[in-house]
C-alpha positions in Angstrom: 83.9 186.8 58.4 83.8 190.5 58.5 84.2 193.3 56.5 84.8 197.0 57.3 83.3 199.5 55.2 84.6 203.5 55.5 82.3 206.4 54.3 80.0 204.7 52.4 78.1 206.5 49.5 74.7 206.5 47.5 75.3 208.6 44.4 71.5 208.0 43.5 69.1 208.5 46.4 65.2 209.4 46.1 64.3 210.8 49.8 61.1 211.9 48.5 59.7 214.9 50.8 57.1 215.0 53.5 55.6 211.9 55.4 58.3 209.4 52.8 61.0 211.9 54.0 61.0 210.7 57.3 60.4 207.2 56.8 63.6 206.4 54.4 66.1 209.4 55.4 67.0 208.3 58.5 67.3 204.7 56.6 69.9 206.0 54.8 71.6 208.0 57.7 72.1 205.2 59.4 74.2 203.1 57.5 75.8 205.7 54.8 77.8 208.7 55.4 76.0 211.0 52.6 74.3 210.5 49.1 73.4 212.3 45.9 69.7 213.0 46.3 67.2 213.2 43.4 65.4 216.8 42.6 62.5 215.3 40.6 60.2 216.1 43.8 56.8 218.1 43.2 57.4 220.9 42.0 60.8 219.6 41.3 63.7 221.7 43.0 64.9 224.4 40.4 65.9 227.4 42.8 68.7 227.7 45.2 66.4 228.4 47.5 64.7 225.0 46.7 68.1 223.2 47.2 68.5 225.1 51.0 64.9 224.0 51.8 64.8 220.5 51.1 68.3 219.8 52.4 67.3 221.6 55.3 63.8 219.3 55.6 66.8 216.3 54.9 68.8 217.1 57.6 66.1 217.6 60.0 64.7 213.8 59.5 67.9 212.2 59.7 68.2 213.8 62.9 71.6 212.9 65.0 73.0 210.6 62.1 76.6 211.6 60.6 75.4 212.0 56.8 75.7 214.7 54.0 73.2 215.2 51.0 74.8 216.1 48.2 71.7 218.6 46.5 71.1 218.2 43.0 68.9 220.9 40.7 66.3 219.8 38.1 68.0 220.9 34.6 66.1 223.2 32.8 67.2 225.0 29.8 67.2 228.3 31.0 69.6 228.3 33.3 72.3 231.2 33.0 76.0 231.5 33.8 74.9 233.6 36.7 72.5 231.8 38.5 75.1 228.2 38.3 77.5 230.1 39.5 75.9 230.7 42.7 74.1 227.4 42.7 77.5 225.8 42.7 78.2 226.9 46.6 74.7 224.3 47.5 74.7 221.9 45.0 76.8 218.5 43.8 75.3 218.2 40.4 72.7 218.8 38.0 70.1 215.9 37.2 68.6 216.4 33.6 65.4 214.6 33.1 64.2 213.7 29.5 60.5 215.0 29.4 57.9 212.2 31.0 60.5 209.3 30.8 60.0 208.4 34.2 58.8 209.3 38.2 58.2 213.0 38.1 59.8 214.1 35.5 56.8 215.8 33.3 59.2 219.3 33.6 62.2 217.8 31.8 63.8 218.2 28.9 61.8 217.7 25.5 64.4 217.6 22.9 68.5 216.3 24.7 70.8 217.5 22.4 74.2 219.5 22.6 73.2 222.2 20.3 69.7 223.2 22.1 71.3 222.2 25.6 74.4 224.0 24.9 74.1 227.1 26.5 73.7 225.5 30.2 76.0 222.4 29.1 79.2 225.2 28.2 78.6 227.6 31.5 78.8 223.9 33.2 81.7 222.8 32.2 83.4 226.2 33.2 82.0 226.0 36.5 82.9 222.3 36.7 79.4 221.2 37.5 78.6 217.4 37.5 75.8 216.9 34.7 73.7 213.6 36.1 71.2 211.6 33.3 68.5 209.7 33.1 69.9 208.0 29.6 66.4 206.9 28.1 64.7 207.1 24.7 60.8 206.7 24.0 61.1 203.6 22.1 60.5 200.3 23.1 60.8 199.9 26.8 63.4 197.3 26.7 65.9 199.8 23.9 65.3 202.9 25.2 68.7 203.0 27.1 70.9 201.4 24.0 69.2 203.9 21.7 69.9 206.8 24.1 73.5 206.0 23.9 74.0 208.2 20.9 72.8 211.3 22.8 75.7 210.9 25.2 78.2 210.5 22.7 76.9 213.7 21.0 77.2 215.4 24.6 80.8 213.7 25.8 82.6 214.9 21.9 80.7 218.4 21.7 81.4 219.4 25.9 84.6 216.9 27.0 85.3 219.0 29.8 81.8 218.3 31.0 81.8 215.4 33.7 78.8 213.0 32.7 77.1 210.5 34.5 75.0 207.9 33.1 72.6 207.1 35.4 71.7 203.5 37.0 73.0 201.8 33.7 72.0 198.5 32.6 73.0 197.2 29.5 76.2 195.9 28.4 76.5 198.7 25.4 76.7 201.4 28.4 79.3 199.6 30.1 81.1 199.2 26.4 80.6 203.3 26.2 82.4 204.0 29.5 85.9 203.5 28.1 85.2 205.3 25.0 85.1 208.5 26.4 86.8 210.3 29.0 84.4 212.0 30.8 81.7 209.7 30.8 81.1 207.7 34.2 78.3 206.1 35.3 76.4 204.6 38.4 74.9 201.1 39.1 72.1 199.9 40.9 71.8 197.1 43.9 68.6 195.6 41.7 70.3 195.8 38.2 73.2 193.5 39.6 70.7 191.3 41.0 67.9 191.0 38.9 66.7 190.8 35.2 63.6 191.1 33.6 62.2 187.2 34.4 62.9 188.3 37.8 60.0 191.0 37.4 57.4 189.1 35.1 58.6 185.8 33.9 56.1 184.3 36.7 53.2 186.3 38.5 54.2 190.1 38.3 56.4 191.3 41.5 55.3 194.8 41.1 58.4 195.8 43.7 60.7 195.0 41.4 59.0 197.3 39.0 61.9 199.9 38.0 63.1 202.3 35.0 65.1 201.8 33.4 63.9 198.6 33.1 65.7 195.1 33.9 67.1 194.0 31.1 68.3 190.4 29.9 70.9 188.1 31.6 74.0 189.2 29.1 73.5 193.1 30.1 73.9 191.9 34.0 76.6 189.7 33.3 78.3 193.4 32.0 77.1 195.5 34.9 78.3 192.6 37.3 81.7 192.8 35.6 82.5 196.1 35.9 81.1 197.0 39.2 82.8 193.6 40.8 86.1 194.9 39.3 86.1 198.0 41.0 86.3 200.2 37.4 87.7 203.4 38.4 84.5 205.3 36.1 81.9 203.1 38.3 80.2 203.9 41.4 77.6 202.5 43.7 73.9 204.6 43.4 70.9 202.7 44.5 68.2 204.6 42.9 66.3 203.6 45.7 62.6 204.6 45.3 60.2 204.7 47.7 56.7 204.5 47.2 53.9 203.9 49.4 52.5 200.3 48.8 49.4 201.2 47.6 51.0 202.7 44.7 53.1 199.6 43.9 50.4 197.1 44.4 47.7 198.7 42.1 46.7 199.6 38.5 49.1 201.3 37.0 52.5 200.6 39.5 54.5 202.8 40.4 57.8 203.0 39.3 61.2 202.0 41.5 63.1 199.8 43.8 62.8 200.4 47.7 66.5 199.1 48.4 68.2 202.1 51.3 68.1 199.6 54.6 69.3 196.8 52.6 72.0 197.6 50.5 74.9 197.3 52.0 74.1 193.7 53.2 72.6 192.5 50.1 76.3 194.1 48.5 78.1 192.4 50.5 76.8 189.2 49.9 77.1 189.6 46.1 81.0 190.6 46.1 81.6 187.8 48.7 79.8 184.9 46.1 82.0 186.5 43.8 85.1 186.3 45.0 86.1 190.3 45.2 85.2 191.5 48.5 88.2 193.3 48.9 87.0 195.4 45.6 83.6 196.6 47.6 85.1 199.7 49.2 86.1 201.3 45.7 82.7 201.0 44.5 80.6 201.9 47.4 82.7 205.0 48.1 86.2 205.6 46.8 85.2 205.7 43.3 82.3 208.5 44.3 85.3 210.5 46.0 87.3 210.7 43.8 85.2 211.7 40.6 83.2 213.7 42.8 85.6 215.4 44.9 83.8 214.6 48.1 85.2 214.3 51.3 82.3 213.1 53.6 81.9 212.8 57.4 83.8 209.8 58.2 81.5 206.9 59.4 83.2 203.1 59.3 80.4 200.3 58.8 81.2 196.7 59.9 78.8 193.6 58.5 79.3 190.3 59.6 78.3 187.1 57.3 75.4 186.5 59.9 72.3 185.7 58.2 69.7 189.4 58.1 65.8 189.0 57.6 64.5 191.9 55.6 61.6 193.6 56.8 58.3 192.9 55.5 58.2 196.8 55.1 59.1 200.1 56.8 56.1 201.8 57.4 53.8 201.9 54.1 57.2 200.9 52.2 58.3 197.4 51.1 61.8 196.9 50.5 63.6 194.6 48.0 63.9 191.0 49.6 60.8 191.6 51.8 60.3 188.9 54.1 63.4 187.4 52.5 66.9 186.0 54.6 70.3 187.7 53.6 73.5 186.5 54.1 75.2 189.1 55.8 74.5 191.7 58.4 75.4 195.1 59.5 77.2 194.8 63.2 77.9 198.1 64.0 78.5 201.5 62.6 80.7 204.5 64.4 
């Protein structure tokens, strides 16, 4: 059995910078034709000039590889109609951060609301930029993406000509809000479709699995499985791959994310097939992203093969999802 993929796309990617940038970049490169990539770096990239600079460092680590980052800025609220307007020429979307919810994102946003956002949120939606979240409260770990919910309801009603994208969703209420309103969409994680929250500490603790948001319970993956198998036209494929060196995973006070780049179009693939909707895979790793992105990347066609792939105990000082581990499908070639 094989199955041909075209263009492939991550609309969630953490390439970190540095050392990390050339370890996973050229990861990526190799088997997807671009990718949304993550600002929250230190400092977090705020200027244009910021945007040029790291997709140049990007570009220069994946070497020869056929692949496009899509630059993102780090929201901040004091960005003017001016300065987006000449961001737009560099940048994909903007990424807004709630204040300390998660990996570097201490310079976020302290209060996300329409009416003290509204100034950046308006010149946005004239420009037509993209606003990316990270949908989380700071309640209780495992509600802080249901009660977050209301914050992009108060956002899609007050700015509908504002394209939103929930973030790496994982509970069945966000799936439930994607219909509600037009110009919400969102993006779904490889881990999220595989694993809940037993996965990461119902035994000994798997620190690798260790994510935010966090995995939730067997009924919210049920949802994300649903929509994402069925190819929902407001659903696209975004890793949130995060990288961290394992030192920082295997210690006091783990880091958070889910090292998934070199495996994720196998590990897809073998999900859609035990589900019966292979043929639906295409739309969700890259059709969907084209068409409520407006991207037309370089071309790149990716052919797996169900022939059994042993992950990689790590790359480097990371460790991927499924380390060590046998999945059933392999990539054969890509041109």
């Amino acid at each position: 059995m094989r199955v041909v993929l075209k263009d492939p796309l991550d609309m969630h990617l953490h390439l970190r910078d540095k050392e990390m940038l050339k370890v996973v970049a050229p990861l990526s490169a190799k088997s997807f034709s671009g990718a949304l990539i993550m600002p929250n770096l230190v400092p977090p990239v705020t200027s244009v000039e910021d945007v040029r600079s790291y997709k140049e460092r990007i570009l220069e680590a994946v070497g020869k590889e056929r692949f496009e980052p899509y630059m993102t800025l780090f929201f901040k609220n004091d960005y003017d109609y001016d300065f987006l307007k000449e961001a737009k020429k560099y940048i994909t979307a903007i990424k807004l951060y709630p204040a300390g919810i998660t990996t570097n994102s201490e310079d976020g946003v302290l209060s996300v609301d329409s009416r003290s956002l509204g100034s950046v949120l308006e010149a946005m939606s004239e420009l037509e930029i993209p606003l990316c979240v990270h949908g989380e409260s700071e309640g209780f770990v495992m509600d802080r993406e249901r009660e977050f919910l209301s914050v992009y309801e108060d956002l899609a009603k007050n700015f509908p000509k504002l394209k939103i994208v929930m973030e790496h969703i994982t509970t069945k209420e966000s799936v439930s809000l994607l219909d509600k309103y037009e110009n919400l969409y969102a993006t779904i994680t490889l881990h999220h479709l595989y694993i809940t929250l037993d996965d990461v500490a119902g035994g000994l603790l798997r620190p690798h699995l260790f994510c935010k948001p966090i995995a939730k319970r067997p009924e919210d993956r049920m949802a994300l499985r649903k929509v994402a198998f069925s190819a929902h036209p407001k659903v696209m494929f975004g890793s949130d791959s995060a990288p961290h060196p394992v030192d920082k995973k295997e210690s006091f006070g783990c880091a958070a994310g889910v090292f998934t780049a070199p495996i994720a179009l196998q590990a897809l693939c073998d999900l859609f097939e035990k589900a019966g909707v292979l043929e639906n895979l295409q739309k969700f790793v890259s059709d969907n992203a084209k068409e409520i992105y407006s991207l037309n990347p370089p071309k790149k066609e990716v052919v797996l093969v169900k022939e059994e792939y042993e992950v990689p105990n790590s790359f480097k000082n990371v460790v991927p999802m499924f380390a060590g581990e046998k999945i059933g499908w392999s990539i054969e070639s890509v041109s």
